[in-house]
Every structure is written in structure tokens, then in C-alpha cells.
N, CA and C atoms as an extended XYZ file, in Angstrom:
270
Properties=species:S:1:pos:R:3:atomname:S:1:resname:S:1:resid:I:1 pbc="F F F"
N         2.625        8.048      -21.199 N   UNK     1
C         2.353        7.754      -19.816 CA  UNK     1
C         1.300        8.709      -19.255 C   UNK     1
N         1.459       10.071      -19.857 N   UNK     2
C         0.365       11.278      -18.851 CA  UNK     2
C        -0.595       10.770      -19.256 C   UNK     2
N        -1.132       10.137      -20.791 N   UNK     3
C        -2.279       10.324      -21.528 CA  UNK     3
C        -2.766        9.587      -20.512 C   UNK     3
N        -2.465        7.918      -19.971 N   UNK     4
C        -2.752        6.941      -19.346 CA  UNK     4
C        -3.303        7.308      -18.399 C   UNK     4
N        -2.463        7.858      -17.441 N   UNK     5
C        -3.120        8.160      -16.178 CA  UNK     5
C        -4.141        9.517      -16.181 C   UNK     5
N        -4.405       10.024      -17.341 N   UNK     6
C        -5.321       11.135      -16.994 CA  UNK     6
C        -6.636       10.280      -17.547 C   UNK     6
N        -6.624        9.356      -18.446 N   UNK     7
C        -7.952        8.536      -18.616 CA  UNK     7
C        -8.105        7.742      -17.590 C   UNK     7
N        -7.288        7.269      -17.488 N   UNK     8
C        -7.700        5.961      -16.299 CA  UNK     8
C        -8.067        6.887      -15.516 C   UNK     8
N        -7.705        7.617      -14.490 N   UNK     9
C        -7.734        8.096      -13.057 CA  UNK     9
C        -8.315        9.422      -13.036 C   UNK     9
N        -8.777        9.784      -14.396 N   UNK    10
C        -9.329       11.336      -14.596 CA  UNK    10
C        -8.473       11.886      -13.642 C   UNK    10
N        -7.392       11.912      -13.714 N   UNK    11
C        -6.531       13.306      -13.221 CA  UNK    11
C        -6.015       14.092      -14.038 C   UNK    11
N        -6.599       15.096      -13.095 N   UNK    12
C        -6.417       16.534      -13.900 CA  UNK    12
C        -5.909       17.433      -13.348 C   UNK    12
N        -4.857       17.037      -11.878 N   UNK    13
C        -4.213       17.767      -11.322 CA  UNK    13
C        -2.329       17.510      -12.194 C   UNK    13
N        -1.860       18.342      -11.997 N   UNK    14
C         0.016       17.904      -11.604 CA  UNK    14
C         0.373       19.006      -10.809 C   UNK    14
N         1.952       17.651       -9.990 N   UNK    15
C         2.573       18.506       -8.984 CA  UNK    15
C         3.927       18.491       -9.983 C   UNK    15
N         4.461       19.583       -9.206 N   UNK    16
C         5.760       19.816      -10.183 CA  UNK    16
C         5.915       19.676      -11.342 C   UNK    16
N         4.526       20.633      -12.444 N   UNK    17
C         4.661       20.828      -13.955 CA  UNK    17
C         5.325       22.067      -13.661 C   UNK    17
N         5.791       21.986      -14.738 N   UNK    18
C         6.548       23.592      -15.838 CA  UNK    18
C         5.423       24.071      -16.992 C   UNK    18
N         5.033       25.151      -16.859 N   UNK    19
C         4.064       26.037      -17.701 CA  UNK    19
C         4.995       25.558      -19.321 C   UNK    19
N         6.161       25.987      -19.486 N   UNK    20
C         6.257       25.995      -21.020 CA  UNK    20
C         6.817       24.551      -21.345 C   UNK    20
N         7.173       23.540      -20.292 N   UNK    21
C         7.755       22.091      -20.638 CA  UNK    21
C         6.795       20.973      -20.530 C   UNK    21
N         6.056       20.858      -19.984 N   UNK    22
C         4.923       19.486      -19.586 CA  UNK    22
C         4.152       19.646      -18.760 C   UNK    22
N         3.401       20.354      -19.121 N   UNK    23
C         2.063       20.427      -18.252 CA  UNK    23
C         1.358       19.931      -19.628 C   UNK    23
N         0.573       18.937      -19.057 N   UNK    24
C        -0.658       17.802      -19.992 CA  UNK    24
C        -0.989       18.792      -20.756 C   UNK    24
N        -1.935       18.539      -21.812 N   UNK    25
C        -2.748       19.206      -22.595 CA  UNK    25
C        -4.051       19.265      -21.902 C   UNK    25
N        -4.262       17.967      -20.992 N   UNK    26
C        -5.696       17.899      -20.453 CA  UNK    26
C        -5.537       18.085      -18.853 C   UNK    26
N        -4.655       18.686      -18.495 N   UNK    27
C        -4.368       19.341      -17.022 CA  UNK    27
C        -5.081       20.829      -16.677 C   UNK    27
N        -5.885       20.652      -15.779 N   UNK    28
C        -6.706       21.907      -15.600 CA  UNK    28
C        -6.238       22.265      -14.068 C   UNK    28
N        -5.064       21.925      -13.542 N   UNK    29
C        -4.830       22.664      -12.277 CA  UNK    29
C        -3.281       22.176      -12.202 C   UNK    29
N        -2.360       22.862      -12.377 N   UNK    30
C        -0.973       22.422      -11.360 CA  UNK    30
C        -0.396       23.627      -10.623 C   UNK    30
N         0.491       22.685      -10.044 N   UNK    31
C         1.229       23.598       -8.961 CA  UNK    31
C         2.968       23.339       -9.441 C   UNK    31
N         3.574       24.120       -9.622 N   UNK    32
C         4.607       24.299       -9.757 CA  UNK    32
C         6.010       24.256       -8.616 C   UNK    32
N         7.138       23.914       -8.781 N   UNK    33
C         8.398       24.142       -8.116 CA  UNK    33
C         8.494       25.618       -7.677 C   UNK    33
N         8.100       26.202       -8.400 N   UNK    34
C         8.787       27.908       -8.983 CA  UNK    34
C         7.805       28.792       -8.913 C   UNK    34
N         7.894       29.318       -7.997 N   UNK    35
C         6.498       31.142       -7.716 CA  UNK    35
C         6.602       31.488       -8.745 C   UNK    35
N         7.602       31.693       -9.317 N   UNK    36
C         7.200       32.768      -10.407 CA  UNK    36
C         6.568       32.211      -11.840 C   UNK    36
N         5.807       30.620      -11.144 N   UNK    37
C         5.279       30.351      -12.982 CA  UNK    37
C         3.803       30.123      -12.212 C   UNK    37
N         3.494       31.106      -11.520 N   UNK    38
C         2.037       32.030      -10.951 CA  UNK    38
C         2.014       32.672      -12.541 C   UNK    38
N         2.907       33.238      -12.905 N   UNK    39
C         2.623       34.129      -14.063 CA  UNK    39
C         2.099       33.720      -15.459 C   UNK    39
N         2.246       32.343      -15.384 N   UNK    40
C         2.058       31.087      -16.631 CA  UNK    40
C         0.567       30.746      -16.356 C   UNK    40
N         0.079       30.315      -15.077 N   UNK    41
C        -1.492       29.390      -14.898 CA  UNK    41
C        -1.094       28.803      -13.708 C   UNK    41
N         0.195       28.132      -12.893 N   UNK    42
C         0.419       28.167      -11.733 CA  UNK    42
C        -0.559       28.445      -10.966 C   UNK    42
N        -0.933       27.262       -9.714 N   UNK    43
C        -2.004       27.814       -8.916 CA  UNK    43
C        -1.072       27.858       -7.625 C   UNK    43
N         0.281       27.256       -7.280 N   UNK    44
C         0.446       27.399       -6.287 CA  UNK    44
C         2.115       26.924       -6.200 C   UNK    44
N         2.658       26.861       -5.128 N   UNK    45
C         3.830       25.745       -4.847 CA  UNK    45
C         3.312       24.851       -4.558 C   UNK    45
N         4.242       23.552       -5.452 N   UNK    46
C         3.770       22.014       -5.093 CA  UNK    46
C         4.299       21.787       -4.152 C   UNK    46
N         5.344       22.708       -2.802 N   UNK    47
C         5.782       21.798       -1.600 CA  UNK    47
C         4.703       22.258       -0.980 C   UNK    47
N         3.648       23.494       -1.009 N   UNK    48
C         2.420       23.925        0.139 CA  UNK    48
C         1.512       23.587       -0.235 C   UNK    48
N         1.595       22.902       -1.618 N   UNK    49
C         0.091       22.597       -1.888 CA  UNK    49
C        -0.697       21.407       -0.754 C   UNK    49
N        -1.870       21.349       -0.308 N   UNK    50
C        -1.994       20.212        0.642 CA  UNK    50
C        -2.768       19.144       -0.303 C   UNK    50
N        -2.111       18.131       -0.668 N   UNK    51
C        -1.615       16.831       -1.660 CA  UNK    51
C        -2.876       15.894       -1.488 C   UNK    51
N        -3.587       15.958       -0.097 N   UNK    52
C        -4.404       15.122        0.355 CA  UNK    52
C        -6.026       15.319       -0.060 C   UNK    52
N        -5.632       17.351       -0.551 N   UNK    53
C        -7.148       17.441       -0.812 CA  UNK    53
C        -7.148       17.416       -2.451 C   UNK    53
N        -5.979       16.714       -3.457 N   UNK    54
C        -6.223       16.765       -4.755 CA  UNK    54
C        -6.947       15.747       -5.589 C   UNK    54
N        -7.830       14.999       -4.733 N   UNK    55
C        -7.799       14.048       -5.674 CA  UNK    55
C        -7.243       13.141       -6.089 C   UNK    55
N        -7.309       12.648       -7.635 N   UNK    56
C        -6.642       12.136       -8.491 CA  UNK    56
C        -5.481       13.091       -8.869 C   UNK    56
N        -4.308       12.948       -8.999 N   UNK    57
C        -2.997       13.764       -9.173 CA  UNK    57
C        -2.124       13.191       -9.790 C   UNK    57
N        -0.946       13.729      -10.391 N   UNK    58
C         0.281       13.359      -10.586 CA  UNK    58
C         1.521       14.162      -10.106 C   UNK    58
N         2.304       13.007       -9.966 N   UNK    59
C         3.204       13.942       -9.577 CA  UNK    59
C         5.028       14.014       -9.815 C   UNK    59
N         5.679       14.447      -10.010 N   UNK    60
C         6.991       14.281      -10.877 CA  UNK    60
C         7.979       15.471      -10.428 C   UNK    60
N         8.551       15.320       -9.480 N   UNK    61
C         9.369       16.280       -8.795 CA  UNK    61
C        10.791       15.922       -9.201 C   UNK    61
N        11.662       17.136       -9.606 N   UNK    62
C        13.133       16.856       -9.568 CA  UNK    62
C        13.653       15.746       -9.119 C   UNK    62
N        14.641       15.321      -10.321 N   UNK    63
C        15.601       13.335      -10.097 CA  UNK    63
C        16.454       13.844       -9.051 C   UNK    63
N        16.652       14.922       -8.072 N   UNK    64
C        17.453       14.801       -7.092 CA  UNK    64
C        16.921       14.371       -5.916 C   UNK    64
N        17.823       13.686       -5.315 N   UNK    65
C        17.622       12.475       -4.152 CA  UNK    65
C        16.701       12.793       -3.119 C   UNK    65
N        16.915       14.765       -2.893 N   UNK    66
C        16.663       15.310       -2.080 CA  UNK    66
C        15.067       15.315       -2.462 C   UNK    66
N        14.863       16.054       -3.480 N   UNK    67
C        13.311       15.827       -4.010 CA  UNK    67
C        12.659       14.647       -4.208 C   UNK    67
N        13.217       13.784       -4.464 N   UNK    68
C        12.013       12.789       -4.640 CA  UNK    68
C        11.998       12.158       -3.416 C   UNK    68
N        13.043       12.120       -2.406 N   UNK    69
C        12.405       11.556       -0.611 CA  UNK    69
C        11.479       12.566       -0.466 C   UNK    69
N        11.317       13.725       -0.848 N   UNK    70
C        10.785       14.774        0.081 CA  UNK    70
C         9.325       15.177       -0.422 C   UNK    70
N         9.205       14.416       -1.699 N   UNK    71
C         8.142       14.342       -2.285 CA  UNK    71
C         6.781       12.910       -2.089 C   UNK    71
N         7.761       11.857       -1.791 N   UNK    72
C         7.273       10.627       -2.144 CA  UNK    72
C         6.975       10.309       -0.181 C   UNK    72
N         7.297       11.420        0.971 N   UNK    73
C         7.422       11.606        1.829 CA  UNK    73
C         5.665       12.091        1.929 C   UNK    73
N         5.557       13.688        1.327 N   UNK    74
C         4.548       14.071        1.039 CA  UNK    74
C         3.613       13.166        0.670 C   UNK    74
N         3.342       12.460       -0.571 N   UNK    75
C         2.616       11.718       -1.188 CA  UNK    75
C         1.868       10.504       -0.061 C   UNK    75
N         2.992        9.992        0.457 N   UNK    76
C         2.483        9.163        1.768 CA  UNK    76
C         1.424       10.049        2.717 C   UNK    76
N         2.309       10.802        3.038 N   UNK    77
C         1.068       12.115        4.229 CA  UNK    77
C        -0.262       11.970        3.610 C   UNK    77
N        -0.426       12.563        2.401 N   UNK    78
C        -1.365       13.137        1.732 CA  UNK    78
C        -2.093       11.843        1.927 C   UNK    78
N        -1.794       10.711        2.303 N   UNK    79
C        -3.196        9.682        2.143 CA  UNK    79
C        -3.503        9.520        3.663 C   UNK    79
N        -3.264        9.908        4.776 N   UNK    80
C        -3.267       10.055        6.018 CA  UNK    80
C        -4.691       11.131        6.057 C   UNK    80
N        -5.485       10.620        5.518 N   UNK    81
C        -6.831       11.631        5.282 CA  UNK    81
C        -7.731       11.217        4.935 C   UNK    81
N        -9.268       11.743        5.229 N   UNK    82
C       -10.622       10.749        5.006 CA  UNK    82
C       -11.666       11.199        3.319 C   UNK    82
N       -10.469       11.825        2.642 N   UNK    83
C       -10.674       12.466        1.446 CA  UNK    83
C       -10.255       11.045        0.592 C   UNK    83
N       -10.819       10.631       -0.416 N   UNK    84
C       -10.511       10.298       -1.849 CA  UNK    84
C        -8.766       10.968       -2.306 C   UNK    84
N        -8.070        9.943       -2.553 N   UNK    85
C        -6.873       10.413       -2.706 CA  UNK    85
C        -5.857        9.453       -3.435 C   UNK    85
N        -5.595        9.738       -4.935 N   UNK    86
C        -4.736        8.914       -5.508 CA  UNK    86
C        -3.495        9.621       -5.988 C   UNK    86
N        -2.542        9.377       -5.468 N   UNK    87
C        -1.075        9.737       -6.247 CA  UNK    87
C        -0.240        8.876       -7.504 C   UNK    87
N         0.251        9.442       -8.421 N   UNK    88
C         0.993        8.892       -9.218 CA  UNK    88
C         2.101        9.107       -9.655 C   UNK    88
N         2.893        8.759       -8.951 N   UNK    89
C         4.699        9.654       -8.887 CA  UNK    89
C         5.514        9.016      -10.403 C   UNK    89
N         5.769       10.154      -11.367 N   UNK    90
C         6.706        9.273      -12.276 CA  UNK    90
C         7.909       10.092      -12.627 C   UNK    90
């Protein structure tokens, strides 16, 4: 599925990767759940990151109920903007 959407959509962002579990091979920017995987390549938290200026993105936040309203919440915002802006929640 990542391979897909990083050809099709040249995205080369993710929200809510893990440095040692799934971050793409061809991902050159994510933002993480967790400050402390700043220490991994982490550029930021994916709840402050602002979603609207990424581009092409993906995005895959915790199966709890709470996260994915609060994400797929975000994802909507983020197109409320005169930027180029594609999300891909899986």
C-alpha cells in the first residue's frame, strides 16, 4: 500500500510513523506520535504538525477511536487552505 501511494502521489511525507517500525524506505520527512523519536529523524509531533502545509502525505494514527476522529478531524482542516494538499489516511 505505502509503495502505491508514494508513486502515485510522490509522497514523501508520514504522519504518525515510528522510526524503528514503518517509516517508508522512500519517506524523507515524518512526524511522529512520540517527542522522543526527535532522537530517530523525527521532525516533529504529528498532532502540531500544520497538515495543510504538507503536501502530498500519509497518514496512519493509532486504531483508537479517540485517534482516528482526532486525526481524520485534522486531515479535513488541513484542506481548509489555498496550498496543494492531499491526505491519505490508512
Amino acid at each position: 500500500m505505502m509503495e502505491a501511494v508514494h508513486e502515485a502521489m510522490v509522497a514523501r511525507t508520514e504522519v504518525f510513523a515510528s522510526p524503528r517500525i514503518n517509516v517508508h524506505k522512500h519517506t524523507r520527512t515524518y512526524y511522529s506520535q512520540y517527542p522522543r523519536d526527535s532522537v530517530f529523524g523525527a521532525v516533529g509531533s504529528a498532532w502540531e504538525a500544520q497538515w495543510g502545509q504538507l503536501g502530498a502525505y500519509q497518514f496512519n494514527p493509532e486504531y483508537t477511536a479517540e485517534d482516528l476522529y482526532r486525526a481524520l478531524k485534522k486531515a479535513i482542516n488541513a484542506t481548509k487552505t489555498t496550498e496543494h494538499v492531499l491526505g491519505v489516511g490508512i
